[in-house]
N, CA, C and O atoms as a Tinker XYZ file with bonds, in Angstrom:
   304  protein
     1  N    -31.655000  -21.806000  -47.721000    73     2
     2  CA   -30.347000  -22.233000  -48.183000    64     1     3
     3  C    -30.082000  -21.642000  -49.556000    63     2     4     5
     4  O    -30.927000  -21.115000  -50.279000    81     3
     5  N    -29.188000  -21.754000  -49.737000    73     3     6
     6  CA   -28.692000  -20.693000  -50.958000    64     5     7
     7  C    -28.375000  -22.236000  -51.869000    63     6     8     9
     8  O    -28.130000  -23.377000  -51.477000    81     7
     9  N    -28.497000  -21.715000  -53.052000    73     7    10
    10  CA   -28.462000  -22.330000  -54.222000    64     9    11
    11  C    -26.628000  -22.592000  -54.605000    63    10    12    13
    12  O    -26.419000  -23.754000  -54.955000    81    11
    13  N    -25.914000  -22.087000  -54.589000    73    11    14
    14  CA   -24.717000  -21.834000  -54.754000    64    13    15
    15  C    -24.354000  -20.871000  -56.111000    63    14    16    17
    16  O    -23.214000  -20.669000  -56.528000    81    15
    17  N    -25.162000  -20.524000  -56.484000    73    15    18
    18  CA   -24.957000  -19.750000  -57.390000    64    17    19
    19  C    -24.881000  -17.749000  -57.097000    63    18    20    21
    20  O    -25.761000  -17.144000  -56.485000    81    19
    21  N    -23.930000  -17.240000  -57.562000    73    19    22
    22  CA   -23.855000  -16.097000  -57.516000    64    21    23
    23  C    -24.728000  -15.015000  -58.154000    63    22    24    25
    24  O    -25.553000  -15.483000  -58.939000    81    23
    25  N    -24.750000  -13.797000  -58.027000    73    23    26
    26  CA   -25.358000  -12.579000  -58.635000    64    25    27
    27  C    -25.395000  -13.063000  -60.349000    63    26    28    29
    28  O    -26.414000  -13.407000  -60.947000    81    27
    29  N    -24.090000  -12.989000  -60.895000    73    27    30
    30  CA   -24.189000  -12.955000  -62.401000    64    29    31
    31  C    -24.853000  -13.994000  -62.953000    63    30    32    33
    32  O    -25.694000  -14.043000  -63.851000    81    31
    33  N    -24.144000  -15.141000  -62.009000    73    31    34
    34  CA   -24.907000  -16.258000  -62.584000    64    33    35
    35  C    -26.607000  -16.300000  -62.569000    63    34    36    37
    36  O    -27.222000  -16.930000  -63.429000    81    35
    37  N    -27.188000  -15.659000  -61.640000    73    35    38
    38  CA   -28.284000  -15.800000  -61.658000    64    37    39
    39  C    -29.241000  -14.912000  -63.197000    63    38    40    41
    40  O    -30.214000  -15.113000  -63.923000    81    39
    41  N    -28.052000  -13.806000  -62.962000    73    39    42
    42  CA   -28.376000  -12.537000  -64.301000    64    41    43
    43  C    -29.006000  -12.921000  -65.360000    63    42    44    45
    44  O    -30.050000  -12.702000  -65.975000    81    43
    45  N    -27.587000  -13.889000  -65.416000    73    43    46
    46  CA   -27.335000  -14.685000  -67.138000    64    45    47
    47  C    -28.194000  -15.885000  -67.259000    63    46    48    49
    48  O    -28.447000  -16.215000  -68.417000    81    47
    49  N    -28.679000  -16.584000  -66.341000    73    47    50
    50  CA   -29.959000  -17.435000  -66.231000    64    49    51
    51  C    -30.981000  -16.813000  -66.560000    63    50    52    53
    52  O    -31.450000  -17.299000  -67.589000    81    51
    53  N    -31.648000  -15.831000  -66.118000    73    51    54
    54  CA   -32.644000  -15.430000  -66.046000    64    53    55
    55  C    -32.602000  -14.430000  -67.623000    63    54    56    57
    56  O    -33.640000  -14.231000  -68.253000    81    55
    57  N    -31.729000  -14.079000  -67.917000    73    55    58
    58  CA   -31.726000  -13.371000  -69.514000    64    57    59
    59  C    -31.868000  -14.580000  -70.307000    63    58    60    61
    60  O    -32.695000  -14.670000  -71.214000    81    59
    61  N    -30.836000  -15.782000  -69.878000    73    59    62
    62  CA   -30.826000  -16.478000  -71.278000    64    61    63
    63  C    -32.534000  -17.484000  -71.476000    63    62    64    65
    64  O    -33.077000  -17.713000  -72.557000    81    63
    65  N    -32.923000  -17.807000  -70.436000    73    63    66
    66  CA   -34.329000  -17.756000  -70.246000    64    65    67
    67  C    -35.331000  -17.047000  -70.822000    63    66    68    69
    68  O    -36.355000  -17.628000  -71.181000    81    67
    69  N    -35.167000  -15.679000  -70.990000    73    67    70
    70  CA   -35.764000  -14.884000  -71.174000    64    69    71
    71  C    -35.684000  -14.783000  -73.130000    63    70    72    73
    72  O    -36.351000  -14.601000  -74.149000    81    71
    73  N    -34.790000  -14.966000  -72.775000    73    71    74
    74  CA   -34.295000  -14.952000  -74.410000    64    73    75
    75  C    -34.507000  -16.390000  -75.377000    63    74    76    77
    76  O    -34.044000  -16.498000  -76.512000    81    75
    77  N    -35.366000  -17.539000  -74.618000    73    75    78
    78  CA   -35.703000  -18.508000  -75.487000    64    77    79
    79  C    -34.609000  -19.637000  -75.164000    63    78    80    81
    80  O    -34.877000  -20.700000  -75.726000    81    79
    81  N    -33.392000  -19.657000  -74.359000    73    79    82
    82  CA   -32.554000  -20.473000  -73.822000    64    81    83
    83  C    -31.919000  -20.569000  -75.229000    63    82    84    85
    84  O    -32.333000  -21.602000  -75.754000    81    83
    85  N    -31.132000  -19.944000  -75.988000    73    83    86
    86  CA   -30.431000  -19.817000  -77.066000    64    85    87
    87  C    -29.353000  -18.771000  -76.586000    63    86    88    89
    88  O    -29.707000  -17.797000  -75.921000    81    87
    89  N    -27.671000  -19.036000  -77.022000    73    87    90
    90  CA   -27.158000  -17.871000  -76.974000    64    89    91
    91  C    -27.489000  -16.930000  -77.945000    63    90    92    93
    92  O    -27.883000  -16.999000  -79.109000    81    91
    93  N    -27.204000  -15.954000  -77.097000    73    91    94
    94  CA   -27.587000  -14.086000  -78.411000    64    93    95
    95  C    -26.946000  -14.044000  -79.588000    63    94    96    97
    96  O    -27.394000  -13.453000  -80.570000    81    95
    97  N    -25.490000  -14.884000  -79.549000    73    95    98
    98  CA   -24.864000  -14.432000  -80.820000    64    97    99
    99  C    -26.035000  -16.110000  -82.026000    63    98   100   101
   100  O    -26.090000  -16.303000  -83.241000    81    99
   101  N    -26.561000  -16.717000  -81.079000    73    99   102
   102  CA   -27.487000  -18.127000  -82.329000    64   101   103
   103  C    -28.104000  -16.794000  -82.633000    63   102   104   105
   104  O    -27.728000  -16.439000  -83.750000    81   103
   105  N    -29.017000  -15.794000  -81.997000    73   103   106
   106  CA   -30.573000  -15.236000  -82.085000    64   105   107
   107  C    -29.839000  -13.948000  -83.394000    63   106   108   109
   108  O    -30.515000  -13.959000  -84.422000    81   107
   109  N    -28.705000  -12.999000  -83.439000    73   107   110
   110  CA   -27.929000  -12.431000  -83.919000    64   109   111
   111  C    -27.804000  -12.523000  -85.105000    63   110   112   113
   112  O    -27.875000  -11.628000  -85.946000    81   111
   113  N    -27.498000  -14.251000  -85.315000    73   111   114
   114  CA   -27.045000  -14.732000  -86.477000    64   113   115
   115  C    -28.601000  -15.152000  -87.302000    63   114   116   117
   116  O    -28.724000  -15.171000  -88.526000    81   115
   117  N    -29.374000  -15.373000  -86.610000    73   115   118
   118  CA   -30.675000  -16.065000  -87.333000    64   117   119
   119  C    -31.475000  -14.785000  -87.916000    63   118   120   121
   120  O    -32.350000  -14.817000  -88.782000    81   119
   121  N    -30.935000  -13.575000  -87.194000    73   119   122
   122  CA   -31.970000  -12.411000  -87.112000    64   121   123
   123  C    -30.989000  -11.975000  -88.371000    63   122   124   125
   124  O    -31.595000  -11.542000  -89.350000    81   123
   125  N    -29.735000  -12.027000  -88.452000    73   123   126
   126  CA   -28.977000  -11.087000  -89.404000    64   125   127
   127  C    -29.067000  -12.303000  -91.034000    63   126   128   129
   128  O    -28.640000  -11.983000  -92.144000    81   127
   129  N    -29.457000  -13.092000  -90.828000    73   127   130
   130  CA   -29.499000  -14.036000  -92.216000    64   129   131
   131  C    -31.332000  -13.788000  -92.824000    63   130   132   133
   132  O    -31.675000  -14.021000  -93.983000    81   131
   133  N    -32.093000  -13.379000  -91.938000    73   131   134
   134  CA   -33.591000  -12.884000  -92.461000    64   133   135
   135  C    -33.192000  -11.994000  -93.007000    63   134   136   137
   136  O    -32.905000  -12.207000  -94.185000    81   135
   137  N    -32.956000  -10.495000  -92.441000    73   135   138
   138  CA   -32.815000   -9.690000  -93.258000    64   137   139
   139  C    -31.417000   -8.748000  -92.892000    63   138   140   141
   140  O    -31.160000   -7.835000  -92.108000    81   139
   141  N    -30.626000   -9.581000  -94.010000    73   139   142
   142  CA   -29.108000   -8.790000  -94.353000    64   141   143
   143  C    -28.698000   -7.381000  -94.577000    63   142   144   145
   144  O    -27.628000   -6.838000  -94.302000    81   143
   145  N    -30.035000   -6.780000  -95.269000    73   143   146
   146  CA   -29.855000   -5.295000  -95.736000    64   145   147
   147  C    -29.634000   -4.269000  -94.133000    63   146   148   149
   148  O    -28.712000   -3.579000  -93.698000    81   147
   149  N    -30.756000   -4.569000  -93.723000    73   147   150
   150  CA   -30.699000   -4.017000  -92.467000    64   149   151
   151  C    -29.949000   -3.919000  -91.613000    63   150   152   153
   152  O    -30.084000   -3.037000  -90.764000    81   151
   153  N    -28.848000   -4.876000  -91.586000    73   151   154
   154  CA   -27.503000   -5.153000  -90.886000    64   153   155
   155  C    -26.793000   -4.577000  -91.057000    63   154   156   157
   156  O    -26.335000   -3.821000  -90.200000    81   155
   157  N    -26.098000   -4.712000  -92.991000    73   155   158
   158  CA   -25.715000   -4.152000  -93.874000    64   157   159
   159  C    -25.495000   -2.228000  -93.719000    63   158   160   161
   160  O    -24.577000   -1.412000  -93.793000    81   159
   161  N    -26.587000   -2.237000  -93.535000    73   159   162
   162  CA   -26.813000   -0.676000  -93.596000    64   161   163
   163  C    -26.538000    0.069000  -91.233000    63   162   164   165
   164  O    -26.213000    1.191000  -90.847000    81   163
   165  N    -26.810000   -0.974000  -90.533000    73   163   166
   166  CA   -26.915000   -0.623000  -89.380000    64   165   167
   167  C    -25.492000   -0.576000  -89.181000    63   166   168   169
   168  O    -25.170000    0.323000  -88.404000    81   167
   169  N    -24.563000   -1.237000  -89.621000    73   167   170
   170  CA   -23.171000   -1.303000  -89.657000    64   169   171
   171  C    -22.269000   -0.108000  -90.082000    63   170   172   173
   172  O    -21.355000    0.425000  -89.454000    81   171
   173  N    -22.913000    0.252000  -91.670000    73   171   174
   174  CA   -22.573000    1.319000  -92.295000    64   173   175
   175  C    -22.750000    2.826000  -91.583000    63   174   176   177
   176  O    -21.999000    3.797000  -91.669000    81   175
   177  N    -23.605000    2.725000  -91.085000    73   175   178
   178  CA   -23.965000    3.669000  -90.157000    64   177   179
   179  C    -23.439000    4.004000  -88.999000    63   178   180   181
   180  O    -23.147000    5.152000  -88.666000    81   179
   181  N    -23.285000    2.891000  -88.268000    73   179   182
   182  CA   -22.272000    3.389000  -87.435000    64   181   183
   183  C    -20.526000    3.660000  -87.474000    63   182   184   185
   184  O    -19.789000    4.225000  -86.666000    81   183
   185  N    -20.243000    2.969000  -88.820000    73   183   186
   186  CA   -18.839000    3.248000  -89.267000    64   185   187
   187  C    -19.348000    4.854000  -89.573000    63   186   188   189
   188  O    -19.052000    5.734000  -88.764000    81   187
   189  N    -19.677000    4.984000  -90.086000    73   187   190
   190  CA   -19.974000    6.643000  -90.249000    64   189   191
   191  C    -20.014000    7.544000  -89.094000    63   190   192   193
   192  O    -19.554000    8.686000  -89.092000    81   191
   193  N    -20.725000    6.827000  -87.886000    73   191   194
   194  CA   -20.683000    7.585000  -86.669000    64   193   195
   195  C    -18.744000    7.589000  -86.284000    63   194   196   197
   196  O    -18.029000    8.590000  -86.228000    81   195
   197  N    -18.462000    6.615000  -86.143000    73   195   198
   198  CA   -17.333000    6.163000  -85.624000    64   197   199
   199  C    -16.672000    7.343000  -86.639000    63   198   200   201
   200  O    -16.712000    8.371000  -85.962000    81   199
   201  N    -16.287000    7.551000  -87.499000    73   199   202
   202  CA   -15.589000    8.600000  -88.970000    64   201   203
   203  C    -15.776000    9.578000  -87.951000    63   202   204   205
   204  O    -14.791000   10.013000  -87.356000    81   203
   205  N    -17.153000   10.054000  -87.628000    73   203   206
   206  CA   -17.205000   11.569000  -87.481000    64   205   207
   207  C    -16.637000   11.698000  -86.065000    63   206   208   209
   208  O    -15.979000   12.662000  -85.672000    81   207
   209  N    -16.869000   10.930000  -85.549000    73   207   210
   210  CA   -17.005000   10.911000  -83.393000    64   209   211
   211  C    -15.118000   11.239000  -83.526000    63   210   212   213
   212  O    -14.630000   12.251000  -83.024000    81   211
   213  N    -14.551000   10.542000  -84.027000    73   211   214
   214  CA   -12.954000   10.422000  -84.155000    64   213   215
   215  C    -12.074000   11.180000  -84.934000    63   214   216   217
   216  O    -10.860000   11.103000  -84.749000    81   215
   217  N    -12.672000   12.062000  -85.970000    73   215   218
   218  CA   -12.282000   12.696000  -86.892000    64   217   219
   219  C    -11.051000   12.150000  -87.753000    63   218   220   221
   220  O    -11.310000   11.178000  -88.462000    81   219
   221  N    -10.080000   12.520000  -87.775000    73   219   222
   222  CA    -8.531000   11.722000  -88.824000    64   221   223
   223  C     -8.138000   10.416000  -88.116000    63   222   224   225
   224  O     -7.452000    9.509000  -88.587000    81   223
   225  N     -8.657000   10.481000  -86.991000    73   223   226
   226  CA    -8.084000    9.182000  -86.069000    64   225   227
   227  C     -8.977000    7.492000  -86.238000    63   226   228   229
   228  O     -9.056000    6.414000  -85.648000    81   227
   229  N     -9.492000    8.163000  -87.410000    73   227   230
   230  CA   -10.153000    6.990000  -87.533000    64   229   231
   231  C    -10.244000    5.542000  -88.110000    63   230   232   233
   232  O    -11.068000    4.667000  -88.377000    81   231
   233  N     -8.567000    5.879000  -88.151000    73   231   234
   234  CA    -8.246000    4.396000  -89.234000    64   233   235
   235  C     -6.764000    4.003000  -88.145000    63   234   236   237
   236  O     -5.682000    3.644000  -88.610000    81   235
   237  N     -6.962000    4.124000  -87.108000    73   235   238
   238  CA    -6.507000    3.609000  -85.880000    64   237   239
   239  C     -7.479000    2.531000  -85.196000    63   238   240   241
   240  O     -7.084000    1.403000  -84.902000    81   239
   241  N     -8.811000    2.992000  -84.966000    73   239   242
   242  CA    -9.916000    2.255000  -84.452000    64   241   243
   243  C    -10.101000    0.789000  -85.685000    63   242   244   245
   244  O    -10.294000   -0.405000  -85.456000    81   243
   245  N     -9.973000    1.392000  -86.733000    73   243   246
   246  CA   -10.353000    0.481000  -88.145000    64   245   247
   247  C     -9.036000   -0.892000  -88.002000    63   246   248   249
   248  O     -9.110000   -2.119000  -88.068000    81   247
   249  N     -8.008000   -0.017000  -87.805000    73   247   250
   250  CA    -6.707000   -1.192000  -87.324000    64   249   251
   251  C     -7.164000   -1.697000  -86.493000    63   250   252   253
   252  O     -7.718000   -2.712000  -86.916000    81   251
   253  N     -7.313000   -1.553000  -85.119000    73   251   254
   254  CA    -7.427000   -2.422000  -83.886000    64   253   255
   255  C     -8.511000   -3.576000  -83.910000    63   254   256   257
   256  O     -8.506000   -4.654000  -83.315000    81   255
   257  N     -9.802000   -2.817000  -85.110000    73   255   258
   258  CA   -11.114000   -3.556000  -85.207000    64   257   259
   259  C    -10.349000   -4.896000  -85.769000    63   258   260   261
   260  O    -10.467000   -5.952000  -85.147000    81   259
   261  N     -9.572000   -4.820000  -86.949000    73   259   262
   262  CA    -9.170000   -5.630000  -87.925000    64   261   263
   263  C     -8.236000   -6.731000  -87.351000    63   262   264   265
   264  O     -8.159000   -7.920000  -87.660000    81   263
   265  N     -7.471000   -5.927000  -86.325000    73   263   266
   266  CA    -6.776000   -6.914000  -85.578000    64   265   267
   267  C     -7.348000   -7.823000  -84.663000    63   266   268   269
   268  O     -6.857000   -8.837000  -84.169000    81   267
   269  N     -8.877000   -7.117000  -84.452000    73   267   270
   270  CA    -9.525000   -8.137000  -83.149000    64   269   271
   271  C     -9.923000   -9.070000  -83.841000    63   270   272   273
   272  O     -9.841000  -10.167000  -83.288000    81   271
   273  N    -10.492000   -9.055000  -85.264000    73   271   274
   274  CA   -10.925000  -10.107000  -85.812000    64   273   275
   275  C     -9.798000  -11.031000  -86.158000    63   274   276   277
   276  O     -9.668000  -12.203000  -85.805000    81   275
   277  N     -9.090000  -10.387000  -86.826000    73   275   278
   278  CA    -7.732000  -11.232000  -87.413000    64   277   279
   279  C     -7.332000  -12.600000  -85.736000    63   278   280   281
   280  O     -7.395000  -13.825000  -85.626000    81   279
   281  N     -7.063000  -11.788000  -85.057000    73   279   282
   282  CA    -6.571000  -12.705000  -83.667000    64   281   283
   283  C     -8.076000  -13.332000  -83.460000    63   282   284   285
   284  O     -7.752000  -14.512000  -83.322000    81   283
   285  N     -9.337000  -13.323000  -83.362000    73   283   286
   286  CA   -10.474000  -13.931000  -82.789000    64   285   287
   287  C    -10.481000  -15.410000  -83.617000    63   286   288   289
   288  O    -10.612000  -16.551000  -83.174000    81   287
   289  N    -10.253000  -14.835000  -85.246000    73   287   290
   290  CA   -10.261000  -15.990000  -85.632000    64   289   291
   291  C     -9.548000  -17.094000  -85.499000    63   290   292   293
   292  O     -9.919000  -18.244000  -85.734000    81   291
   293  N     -8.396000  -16.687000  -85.075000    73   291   294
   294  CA    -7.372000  -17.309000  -84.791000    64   293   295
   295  C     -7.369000  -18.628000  -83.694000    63   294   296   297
   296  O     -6.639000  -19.611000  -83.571000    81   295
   297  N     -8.750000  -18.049000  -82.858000    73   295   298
   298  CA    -9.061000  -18.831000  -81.687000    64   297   299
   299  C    -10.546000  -19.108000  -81.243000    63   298   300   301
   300  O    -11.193000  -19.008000  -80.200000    81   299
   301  N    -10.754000  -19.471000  -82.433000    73   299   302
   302  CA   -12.256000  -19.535000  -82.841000    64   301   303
   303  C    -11.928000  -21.290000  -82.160000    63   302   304
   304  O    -12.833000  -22.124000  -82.140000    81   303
């Protein structure tokens, strides 16, 4: 007999299991408050990738980023 649960659901069981039964963004946040620099700098880095990958177009992506946050918070 089947459980009633689907494919994803089973996915996301078995990751979040795997992962200590915490969501990723708790493990994210605990991992990015040890050590900040590293974040800090992993961030910077990829804004830099993002600069080069896009060339002049890159303060289009920087808008949309700004807007996702601006609206996320909104519905936090």
């Amino acid at each position: 007999m089947s459980d009633g649960k689907g494919f994803l659901e089973k996915l996301y069981e078995k990751l979040w299991l795997r992962a200590g039964g915490k969501p990723w963004t708790e493990i994210v946040r605990e991992e990015q408050k040890a050590s900040p620099l590293a974040f800090m700098l992993i961030f910077f880095f990829l804004g830099v990738m993002v600069v080069k990958l896009t060339g002049r177009r890159w303060w289009w992506i920087a808008l949309a980023f700004a807007t996702g946050i601006i609206a996320g918070h909104f519905w936090w």
